[in-house]
Backbone as XML, in Angstrom:
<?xml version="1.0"?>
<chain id="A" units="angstrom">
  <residue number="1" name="UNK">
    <atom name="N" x="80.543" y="80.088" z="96.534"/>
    <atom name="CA" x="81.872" y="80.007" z="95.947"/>
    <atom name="C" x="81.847" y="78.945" z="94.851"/>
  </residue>
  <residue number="2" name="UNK">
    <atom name="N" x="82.332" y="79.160" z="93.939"/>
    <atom name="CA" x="82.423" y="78.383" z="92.099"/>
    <atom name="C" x="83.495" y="77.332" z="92.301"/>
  </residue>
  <residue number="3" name="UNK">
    <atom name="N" x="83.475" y="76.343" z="91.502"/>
    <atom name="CA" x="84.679" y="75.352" z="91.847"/>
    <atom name="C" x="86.185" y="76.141" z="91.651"/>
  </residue>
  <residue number="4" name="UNK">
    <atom name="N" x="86.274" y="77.667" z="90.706"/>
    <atom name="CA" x="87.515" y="77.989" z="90.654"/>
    <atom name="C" x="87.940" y="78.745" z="91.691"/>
  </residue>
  <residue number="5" name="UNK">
    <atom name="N" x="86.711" y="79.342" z="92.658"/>
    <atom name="CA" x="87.426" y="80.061" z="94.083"/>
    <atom name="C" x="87.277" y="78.884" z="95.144"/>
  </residue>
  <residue number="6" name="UNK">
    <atom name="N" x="86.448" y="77.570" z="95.078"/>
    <atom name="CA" x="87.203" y="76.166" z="96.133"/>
    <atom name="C" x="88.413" y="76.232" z="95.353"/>
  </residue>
  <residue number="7" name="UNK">
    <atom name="N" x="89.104" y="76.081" z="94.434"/>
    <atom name="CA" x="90.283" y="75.473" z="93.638"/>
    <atom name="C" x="91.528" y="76.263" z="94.552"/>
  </residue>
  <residue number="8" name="UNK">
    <atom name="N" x="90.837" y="77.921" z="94.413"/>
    <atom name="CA" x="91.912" y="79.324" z="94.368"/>
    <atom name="C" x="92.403" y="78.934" z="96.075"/>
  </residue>
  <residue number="9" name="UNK">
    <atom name="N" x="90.973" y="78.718" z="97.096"/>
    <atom name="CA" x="91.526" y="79.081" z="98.479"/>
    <atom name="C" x="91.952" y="77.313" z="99.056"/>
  </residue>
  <residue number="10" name="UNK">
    <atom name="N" x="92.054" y="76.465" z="97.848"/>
    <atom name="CA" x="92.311" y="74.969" z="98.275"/>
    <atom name="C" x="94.336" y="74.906" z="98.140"/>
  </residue>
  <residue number="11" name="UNK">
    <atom name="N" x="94.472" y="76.117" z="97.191"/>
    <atom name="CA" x="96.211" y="76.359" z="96.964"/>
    <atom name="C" x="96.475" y="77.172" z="98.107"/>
  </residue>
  <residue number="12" name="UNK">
    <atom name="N" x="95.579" y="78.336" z="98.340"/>
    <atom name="CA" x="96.119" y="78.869" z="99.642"/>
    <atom name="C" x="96.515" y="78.020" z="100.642"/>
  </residue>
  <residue number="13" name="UNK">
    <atom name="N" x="95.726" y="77.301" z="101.530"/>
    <atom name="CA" x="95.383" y="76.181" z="102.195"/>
    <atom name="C" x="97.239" y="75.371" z="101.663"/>
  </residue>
  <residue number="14" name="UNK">
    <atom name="N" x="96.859" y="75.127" z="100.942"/>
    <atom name="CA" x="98.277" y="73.868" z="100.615"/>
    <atom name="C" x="99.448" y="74.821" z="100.817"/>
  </residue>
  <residue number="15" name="UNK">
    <atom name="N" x="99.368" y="75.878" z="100.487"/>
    <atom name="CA" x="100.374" y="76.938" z="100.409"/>
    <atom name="C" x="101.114" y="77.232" z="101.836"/>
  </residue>
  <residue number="16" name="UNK">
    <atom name="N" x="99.615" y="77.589" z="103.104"/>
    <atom name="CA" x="99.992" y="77.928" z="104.165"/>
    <atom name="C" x="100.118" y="79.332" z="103.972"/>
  </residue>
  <residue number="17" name="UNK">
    <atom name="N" x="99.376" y="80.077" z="103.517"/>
    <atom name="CA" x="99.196" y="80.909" z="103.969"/>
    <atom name="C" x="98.703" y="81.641" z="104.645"/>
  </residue>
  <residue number="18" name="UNK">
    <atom name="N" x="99.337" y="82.952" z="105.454"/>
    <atom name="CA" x="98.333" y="83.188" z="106.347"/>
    <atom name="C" x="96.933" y="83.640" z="106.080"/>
  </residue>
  <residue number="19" name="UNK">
    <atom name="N" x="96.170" y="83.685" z="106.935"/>
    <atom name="CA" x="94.186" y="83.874" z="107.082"/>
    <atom name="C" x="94.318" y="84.738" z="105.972"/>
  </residue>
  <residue number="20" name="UNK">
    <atom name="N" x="94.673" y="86.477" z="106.303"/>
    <atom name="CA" x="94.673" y="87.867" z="105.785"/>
    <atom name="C" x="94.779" y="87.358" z="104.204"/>
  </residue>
  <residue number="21" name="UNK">
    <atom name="N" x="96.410" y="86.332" z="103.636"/>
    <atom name="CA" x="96.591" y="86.506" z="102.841"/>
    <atom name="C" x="95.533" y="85.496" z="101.982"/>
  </residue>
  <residue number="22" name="UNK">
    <atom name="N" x="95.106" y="84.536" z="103.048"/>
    <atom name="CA" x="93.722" y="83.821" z="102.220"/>
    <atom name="C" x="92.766" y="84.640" z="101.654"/>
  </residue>
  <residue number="23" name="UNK">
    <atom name="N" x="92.182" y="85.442" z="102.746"/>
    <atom name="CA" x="90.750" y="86.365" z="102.882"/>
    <atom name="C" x="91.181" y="87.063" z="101.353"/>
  </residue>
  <residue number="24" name="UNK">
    <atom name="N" x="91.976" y="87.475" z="101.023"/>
    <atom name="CA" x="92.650" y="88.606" z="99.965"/>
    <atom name="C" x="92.767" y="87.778" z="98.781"/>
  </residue>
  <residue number="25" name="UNK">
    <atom name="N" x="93.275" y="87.149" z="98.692"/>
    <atom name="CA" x="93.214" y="86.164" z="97.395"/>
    <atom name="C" x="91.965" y="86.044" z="97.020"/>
  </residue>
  <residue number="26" name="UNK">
    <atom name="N" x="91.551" y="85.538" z="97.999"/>
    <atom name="CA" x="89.793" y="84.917" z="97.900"/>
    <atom name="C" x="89.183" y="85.840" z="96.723"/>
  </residue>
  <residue number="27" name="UNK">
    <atom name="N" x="89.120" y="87.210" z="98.006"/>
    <atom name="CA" x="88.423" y="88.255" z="97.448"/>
    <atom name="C" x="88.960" y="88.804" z="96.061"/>
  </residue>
  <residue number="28" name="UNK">
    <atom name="N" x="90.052" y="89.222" z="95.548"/>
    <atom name="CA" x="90.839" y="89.416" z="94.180"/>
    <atom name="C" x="90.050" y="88.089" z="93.032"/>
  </residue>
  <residue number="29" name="UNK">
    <atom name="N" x="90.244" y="87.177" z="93.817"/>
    <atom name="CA" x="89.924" y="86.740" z="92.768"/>
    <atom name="C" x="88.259" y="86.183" z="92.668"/>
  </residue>
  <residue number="30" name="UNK">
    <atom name="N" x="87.410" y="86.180" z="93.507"/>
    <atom name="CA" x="86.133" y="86.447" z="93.175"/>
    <atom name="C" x="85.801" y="87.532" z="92.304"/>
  </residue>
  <residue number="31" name="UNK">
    <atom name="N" x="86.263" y="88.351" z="92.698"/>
    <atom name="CA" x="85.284" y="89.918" z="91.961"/>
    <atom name="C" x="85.234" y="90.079" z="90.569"/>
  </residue>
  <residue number="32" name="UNK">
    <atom name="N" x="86.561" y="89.844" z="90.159"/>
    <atom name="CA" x="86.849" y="89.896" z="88.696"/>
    <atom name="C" x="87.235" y="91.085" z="88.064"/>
  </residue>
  <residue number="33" name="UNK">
    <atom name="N" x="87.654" y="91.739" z="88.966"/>
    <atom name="CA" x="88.195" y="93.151" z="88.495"/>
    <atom name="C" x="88.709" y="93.884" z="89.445"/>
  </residue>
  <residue number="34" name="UNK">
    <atom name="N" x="89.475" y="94.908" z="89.342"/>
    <atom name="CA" x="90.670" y="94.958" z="89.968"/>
    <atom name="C" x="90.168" y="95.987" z="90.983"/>
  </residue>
  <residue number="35" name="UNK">
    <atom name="N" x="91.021" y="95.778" z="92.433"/>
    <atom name="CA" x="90.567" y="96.339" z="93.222"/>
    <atom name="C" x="91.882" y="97.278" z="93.951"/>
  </residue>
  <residue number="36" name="UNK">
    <atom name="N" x="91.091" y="98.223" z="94.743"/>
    <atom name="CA" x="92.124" y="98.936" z="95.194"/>
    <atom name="C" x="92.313" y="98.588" z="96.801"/>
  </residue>
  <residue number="37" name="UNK">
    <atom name="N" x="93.551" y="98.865" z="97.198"/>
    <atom name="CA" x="93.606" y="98.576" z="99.017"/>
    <atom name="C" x="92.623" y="99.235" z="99.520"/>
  </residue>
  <residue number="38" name="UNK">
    <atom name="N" x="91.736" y="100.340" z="99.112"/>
    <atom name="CA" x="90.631" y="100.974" z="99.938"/>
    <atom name="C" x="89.207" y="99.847" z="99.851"/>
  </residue>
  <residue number="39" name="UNK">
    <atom name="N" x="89.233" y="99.523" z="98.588"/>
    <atom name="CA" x="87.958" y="98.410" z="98.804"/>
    <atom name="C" x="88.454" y="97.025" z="98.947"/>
  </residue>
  <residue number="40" name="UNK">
    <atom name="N" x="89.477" y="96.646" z="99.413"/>
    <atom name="CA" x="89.695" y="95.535" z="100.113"/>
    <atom name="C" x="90.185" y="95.700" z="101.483"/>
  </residue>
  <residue number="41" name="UNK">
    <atom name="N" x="89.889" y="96.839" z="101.982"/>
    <atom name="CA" x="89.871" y="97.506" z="103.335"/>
    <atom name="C" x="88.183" y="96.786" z="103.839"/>
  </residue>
  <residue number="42" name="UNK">
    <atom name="N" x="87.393" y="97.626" z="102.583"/>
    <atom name="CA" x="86.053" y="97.483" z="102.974"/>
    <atom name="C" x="85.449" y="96.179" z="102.962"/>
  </residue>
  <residue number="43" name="UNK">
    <atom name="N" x="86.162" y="95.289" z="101.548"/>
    <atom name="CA" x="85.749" y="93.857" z="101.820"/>
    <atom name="C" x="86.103" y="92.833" z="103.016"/>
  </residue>
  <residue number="44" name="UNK">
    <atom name="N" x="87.190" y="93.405" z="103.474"/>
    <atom name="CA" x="87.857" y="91.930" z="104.508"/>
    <atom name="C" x="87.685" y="92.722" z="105.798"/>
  </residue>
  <residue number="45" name="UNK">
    <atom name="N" x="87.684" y="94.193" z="106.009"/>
    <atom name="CA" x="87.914" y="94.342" z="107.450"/>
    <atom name="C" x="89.311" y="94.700" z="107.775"/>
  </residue>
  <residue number="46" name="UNK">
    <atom name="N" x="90.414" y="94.121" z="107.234"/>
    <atom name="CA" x="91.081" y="94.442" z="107.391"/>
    <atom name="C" x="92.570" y="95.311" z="107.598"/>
  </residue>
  <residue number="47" name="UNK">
    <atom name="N" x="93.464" y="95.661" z="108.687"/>
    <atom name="CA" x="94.040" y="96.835" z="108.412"/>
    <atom name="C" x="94.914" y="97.054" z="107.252"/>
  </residue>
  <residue number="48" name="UNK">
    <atom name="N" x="95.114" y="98.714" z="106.460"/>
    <atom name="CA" x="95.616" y="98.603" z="105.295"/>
    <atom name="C" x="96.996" y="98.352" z="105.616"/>
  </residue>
  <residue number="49" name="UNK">
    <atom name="N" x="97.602" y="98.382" z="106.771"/>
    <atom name="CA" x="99.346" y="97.523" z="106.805"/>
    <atom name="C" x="99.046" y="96.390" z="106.638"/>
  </residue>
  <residue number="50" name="UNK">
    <atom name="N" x="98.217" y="95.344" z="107.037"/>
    <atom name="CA" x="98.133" y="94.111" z="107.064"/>
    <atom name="C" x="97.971" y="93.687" z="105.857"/>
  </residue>
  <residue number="51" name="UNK">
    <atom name="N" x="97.343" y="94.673" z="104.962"/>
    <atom name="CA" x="96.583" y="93.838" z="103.299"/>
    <atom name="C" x="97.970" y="94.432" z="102.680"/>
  </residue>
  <residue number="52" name="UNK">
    <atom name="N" x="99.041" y="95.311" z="102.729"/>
    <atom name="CA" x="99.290" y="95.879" z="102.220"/>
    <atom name="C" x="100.872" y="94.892" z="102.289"/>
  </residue>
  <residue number="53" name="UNK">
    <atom name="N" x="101.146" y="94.086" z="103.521"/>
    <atom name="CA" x="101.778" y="93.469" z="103.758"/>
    <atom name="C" x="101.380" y="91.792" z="102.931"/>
  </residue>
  <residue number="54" name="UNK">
    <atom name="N" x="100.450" y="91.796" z="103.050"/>
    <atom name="CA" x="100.266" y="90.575" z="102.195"/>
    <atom name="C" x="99.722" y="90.350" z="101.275"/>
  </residue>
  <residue number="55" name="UNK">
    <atom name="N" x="99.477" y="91.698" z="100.402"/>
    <atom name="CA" x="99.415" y="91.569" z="98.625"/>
    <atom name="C" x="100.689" y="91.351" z="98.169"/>
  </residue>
  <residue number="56" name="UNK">
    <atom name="N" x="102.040" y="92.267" z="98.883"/>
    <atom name="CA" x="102.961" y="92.274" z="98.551"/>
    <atom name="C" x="103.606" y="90.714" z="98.330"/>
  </residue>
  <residue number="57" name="UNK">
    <atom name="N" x="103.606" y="89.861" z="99.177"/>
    <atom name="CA" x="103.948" y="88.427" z="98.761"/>
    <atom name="C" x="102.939" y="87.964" z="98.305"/>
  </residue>
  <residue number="58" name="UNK">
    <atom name="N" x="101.608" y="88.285" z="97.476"/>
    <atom name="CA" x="100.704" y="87.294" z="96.687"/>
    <atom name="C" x="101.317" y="87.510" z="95.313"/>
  </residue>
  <residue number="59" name="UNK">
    <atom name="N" x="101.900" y="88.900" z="95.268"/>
    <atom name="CA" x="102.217" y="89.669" z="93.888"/>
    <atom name="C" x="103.485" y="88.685" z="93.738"/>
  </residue>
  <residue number="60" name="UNK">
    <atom name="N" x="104.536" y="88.578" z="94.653"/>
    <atom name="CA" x="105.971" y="88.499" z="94.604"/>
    <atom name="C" x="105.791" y="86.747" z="94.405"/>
  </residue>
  <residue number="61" name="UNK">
    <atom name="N" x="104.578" y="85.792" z="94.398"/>
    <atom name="CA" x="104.253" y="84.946" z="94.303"/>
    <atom name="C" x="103.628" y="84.698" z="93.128"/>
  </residue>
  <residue number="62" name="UNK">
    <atom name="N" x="103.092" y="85.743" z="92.320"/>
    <atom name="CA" x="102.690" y="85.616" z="91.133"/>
    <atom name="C" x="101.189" y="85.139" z="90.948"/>
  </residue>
  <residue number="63" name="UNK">
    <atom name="N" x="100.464" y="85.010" z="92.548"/>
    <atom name="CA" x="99.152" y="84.712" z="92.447"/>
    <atom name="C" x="98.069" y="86.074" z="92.300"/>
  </residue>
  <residue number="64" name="UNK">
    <atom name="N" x="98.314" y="86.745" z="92.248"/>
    <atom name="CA" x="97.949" y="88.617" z="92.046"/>
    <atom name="C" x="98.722" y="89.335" z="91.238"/>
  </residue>
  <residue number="65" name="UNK">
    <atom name="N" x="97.772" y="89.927" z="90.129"/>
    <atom name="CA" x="98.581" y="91.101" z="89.620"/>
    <atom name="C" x="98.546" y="92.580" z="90.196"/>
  </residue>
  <residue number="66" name="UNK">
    <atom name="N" x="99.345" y="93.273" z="90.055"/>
    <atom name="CA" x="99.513" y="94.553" z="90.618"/>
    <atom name="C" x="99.900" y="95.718" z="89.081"/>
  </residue>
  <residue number="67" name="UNK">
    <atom name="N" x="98.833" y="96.430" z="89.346"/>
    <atom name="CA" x="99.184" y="97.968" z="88.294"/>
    <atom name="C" x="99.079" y="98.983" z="89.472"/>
  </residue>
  <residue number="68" name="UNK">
    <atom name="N" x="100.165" y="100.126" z="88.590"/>
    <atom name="CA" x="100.296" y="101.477" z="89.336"/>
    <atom name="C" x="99.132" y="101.971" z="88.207"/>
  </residue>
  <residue number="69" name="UNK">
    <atom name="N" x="98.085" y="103.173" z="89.230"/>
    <atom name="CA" x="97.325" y="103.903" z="88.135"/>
    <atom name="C" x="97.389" y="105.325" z="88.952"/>
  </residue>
  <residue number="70" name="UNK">
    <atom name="N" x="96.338" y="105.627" z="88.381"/>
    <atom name="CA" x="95.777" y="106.774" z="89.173"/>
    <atom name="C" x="93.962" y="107.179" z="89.238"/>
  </residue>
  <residue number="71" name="UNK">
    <atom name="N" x="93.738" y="107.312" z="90.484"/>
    <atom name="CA" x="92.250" y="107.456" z="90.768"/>
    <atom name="C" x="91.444" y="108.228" z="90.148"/>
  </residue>
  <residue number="72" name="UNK">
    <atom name="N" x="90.017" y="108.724" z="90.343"/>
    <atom name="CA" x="89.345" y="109.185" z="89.469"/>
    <atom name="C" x="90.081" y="111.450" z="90.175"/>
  </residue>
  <residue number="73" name="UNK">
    <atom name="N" x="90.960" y="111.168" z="91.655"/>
    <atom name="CA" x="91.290" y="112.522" z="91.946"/>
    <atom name="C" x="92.604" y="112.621" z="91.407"/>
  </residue>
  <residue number="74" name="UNK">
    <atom name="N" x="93.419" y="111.419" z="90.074"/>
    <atom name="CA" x="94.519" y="111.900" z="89.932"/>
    <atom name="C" x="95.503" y="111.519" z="91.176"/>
  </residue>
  <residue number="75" name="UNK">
    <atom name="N" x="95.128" y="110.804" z="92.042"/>
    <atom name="CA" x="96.315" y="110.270" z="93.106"/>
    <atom name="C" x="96.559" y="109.156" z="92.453"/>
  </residue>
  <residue number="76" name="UNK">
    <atom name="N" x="98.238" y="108.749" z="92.742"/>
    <atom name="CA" x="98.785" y="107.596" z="92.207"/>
    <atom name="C" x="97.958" y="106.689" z="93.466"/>
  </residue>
  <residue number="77" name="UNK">
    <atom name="N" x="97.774" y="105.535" z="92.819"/>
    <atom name="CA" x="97.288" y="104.137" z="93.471"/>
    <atom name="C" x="97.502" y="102.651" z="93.298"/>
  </residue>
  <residue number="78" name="UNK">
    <atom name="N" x="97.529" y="101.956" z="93.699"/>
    <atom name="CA" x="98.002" y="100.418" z="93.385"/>
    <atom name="C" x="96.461" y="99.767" z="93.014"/>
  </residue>
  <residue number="79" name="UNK">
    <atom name="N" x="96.277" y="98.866" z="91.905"/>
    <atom name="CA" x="95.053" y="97.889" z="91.384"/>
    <atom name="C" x="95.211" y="97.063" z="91.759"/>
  </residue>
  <residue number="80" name="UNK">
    <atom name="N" x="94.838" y="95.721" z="92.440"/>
    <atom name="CA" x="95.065" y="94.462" z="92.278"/>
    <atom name="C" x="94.104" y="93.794" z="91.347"/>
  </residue>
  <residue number="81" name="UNK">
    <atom name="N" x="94.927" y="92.652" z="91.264"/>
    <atom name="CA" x="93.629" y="91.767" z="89.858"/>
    <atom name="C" x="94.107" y="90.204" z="89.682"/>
  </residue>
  <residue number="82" name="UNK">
    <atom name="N" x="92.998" y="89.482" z="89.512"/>
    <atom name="CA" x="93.092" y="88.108" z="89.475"/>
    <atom name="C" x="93.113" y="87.569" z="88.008"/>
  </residue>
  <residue number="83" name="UNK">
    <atom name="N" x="94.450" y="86.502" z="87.526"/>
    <atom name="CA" x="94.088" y="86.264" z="86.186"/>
    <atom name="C" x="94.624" y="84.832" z="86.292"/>
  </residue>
  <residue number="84" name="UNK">
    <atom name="N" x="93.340" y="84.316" z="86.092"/>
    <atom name="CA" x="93.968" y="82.538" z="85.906"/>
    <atom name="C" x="94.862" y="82.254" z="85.436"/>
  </residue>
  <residue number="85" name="UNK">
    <atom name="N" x="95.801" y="82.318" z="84.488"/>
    <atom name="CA" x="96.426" y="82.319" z="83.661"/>
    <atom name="C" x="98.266" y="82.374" z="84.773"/>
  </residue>
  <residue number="86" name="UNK">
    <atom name="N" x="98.070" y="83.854" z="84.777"/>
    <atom name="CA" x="98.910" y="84.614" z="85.812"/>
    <atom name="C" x="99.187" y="83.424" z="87.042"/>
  </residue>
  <residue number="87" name="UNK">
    <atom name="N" x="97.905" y="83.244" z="87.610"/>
    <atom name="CA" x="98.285" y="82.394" z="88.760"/>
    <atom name="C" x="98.412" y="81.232" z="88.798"/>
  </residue>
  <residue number="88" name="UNK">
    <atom name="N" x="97.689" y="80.085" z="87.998"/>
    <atom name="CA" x="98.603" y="78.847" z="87.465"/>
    <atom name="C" x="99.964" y="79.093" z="87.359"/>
  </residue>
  <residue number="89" name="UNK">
    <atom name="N" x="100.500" y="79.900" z="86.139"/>
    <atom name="CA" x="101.916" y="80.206" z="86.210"/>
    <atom name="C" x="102.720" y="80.310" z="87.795"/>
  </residue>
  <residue number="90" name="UNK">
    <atom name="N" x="102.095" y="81.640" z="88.685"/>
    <atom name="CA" x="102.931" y="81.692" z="89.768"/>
    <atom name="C" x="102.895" y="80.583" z="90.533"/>
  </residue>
  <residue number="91" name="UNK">
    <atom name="N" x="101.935" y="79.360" z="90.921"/>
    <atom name="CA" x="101.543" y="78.375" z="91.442"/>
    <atom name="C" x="102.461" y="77.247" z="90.629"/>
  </residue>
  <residue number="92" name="UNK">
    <atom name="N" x="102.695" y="77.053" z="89.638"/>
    <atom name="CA" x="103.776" y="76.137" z="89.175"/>
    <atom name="C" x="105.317" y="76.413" z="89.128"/>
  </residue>
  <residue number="93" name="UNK">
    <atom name="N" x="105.450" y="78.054" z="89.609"/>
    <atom name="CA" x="106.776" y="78.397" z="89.876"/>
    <atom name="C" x="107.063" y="78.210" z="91.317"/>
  </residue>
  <residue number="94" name="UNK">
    <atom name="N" x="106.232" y="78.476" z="92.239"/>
    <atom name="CA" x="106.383" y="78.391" z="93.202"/>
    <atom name="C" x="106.531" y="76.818" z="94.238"/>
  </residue>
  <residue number="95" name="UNK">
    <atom name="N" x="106.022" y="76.425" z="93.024"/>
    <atom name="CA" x="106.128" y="74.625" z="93.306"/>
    <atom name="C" x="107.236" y="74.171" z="92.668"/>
  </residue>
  <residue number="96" name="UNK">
    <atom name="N" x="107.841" y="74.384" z="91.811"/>
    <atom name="CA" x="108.926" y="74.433" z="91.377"/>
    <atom name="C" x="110.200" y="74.741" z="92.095"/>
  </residue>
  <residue number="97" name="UNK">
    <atom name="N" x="110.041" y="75.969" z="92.388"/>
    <atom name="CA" x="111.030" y="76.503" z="93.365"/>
    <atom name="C" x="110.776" y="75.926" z="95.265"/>
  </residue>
  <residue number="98" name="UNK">
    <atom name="N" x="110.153" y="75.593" z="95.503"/>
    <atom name="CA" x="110.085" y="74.574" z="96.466"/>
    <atom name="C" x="110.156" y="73.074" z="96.925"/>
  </residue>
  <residue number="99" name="UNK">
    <atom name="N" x="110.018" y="72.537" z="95.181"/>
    <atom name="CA" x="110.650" y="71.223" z="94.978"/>
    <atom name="C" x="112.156" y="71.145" z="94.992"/>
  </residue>
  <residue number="100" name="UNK">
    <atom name="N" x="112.923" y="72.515" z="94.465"/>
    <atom name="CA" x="114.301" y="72.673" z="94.417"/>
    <atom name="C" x="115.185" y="72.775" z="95.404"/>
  </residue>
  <residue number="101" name="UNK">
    <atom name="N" x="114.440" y="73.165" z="96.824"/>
    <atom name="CA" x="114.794" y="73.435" z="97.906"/>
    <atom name="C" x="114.497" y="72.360" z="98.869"/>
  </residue>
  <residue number="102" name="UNK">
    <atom name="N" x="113.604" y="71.554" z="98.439"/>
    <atom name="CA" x="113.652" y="70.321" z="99.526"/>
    <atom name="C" x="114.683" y="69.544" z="99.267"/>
  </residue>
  <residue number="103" name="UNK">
    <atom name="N" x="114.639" y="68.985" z="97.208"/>
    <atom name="CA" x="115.542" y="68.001" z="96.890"/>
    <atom name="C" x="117.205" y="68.579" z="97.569"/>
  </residue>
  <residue number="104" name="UNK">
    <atom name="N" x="117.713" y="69.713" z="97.600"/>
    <atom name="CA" x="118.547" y="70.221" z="98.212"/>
    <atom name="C" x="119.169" y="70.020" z="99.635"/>
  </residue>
  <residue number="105" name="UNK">
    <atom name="N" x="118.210" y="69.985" z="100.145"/>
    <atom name="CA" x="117.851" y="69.549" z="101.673"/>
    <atom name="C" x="118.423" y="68.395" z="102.170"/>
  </residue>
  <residue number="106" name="UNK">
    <atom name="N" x="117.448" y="67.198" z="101.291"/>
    <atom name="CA" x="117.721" y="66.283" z="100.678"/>
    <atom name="C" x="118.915" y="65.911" z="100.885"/>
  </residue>
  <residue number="107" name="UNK">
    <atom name="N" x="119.262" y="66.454" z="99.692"/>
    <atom name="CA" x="120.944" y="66.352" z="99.452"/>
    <atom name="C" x="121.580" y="65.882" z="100.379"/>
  </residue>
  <residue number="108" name="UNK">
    <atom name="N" x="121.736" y="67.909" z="101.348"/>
    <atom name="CA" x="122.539" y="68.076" z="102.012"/>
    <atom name="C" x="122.683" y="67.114" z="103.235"/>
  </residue>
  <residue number="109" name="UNK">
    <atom name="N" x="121.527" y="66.915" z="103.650"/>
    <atom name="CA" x="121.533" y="66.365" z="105.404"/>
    <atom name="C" x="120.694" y="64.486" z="105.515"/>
  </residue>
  <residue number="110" name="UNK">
    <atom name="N" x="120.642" y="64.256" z="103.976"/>
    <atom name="CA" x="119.963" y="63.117" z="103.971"/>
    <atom name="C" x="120.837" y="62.299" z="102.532"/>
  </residue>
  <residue number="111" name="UNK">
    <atom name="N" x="122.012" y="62.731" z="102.230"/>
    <atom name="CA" x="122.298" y="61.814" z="101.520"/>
    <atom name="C" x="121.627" y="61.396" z="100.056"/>
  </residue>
</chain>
């Protein structure tokens, strides 16, 4: 692993996310090109509700991109894909929006 996938699964880690949604990040963003839920079936092992459940909050987190395509049989399919860029961004929103909710907190029950 390169210092940018220690970097990638050192935010997971701080993040708290769960294992699945570690293992998945990891993998998205090692490969370097976009993968489908069938070969991240084959990379992690794991079930496609489970990956399918937690791309959905990597995407909605902005640490994964997601395209609709279609396969080489013409079935619609979902891509995932890792872009530094992309995920700095979702990683400073998401810290953002969790700094907003403590100071709130804050506020409310601490004066």
């Amino acid at each position: 692993m390169g210092r940018r996938g220690r970097a990638v699964r050192e935010v997971a880690l701080l993040f708290g996310l769960p294992p699945t949604a570690q293992l998945l990040l990891a993998a998205v963003a090692e490969v370097g090109r976009e993968l489908s839920i069938s070969h991240l079936r084959e990379r992690t092992g794991r079930s496609e509700r489970a990956i399918r459940l937690h791309l959905k909050s990597l995407v909605e987190m902005g640490l994964i991109r997601k395209r609709v395509g279609r396969t080489e049989r013409k079935r619609r399919a979902c891509f995932y894909s890792f872009d530094p860029g992309s995920f700095a961004e979702g990683v400073r929103r998401s810290l953002r929006e969790r700094s907003r909710r403590l100071e709130e907190l804050l506020r409310e029950h601490f004066g």
